[in-house]
C-alpha positions in Angstrom: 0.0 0.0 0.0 1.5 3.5 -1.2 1.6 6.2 2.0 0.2 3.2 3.9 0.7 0.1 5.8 -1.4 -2.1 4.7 -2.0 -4.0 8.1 -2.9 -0.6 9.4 -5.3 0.2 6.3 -7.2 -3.1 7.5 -6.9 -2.3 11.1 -8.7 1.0 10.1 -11.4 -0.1 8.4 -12.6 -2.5 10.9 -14.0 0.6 12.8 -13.5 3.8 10.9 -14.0 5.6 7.1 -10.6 4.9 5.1 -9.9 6.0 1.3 -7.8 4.9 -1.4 -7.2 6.3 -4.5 -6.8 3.1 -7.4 -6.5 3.7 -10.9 -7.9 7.0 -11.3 -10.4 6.8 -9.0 -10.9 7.1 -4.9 -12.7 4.3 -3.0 -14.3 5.4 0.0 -14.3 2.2 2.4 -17.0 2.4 5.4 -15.9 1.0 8.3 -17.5 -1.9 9.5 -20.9 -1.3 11.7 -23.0 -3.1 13.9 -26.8 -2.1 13.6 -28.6 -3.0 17.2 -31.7 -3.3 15.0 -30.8 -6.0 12.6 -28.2 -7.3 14.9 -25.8 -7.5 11.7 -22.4 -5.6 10.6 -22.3 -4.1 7.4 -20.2 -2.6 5.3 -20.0 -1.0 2.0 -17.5 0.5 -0.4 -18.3 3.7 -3.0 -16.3 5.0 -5.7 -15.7 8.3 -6.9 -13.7 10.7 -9.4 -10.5 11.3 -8.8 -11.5 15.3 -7.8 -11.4 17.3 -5.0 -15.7 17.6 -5.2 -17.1 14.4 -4.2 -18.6 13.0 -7.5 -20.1 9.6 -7.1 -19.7 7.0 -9.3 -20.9 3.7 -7.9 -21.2 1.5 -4.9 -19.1 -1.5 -5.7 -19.6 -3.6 -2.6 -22.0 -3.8 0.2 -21.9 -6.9 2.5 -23.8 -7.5 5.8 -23.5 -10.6 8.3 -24.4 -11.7 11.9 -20.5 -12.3 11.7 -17.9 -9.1 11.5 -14.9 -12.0 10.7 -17.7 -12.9 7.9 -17.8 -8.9 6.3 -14.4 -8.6 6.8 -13.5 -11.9 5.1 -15.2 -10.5 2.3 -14.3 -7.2 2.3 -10.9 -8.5 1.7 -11.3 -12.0 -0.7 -13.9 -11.3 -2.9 -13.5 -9.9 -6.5 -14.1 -6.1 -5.7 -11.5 -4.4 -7.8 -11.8 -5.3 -11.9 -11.6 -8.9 -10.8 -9.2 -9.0 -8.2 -9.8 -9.0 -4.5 -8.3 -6.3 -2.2 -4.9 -8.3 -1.4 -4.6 -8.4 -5.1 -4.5 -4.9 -5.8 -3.5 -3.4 -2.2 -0.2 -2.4 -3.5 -1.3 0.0 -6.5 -3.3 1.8 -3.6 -2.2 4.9 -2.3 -4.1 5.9 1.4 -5.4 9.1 1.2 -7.1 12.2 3.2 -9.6 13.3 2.0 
């Protein structure tokens, strides 16, 4: 992870907001939350331009489970990025502030 360790990164977003810009584009990763409603975690992962304005583009992942191991299992293994999962691509990532 560019500007970044990625242990840290993954640390991060099991409680708290992180972003990443990848490929031209920032990822705005929500960090993982327990509803007392629906007693389940969720968590969900938008992407927008690469400006300073916040210009949506898409939500490209939104998981929810009884189990946080189970979101943040797939938060991290399944085919998020163009095909890849996030280990795949967490080195082209650059951390940001946004």
């Amino acid at each position: 992870m560019i500007d970044g360790d990625v242990n840290e990164f993954v640390d991060c977003i099991a409680f708290e907001d992180c972003k990443v810009r990848y490929k031209g584009y920032r990822y705005w990763f929500d960090g993982i939350c327990y509803d007392d409603k629906t007693k389940e975690y969720s968590t969900y992962i938008t992407k927008y331009e690469d400006k300073v304005d916040f210009v949506f583009v898409e939500d490209i992942f939104v998981y929810s489970s009884s189990s946080k191991d189970d979101v943040m299992f797939h938060l991290l293994n399944d085919k998020i990025f163009d095909g890849k999962s996030f280990y795949e691509v967490e080195a082209e990532m650059q951390w940001i502030d946004w």
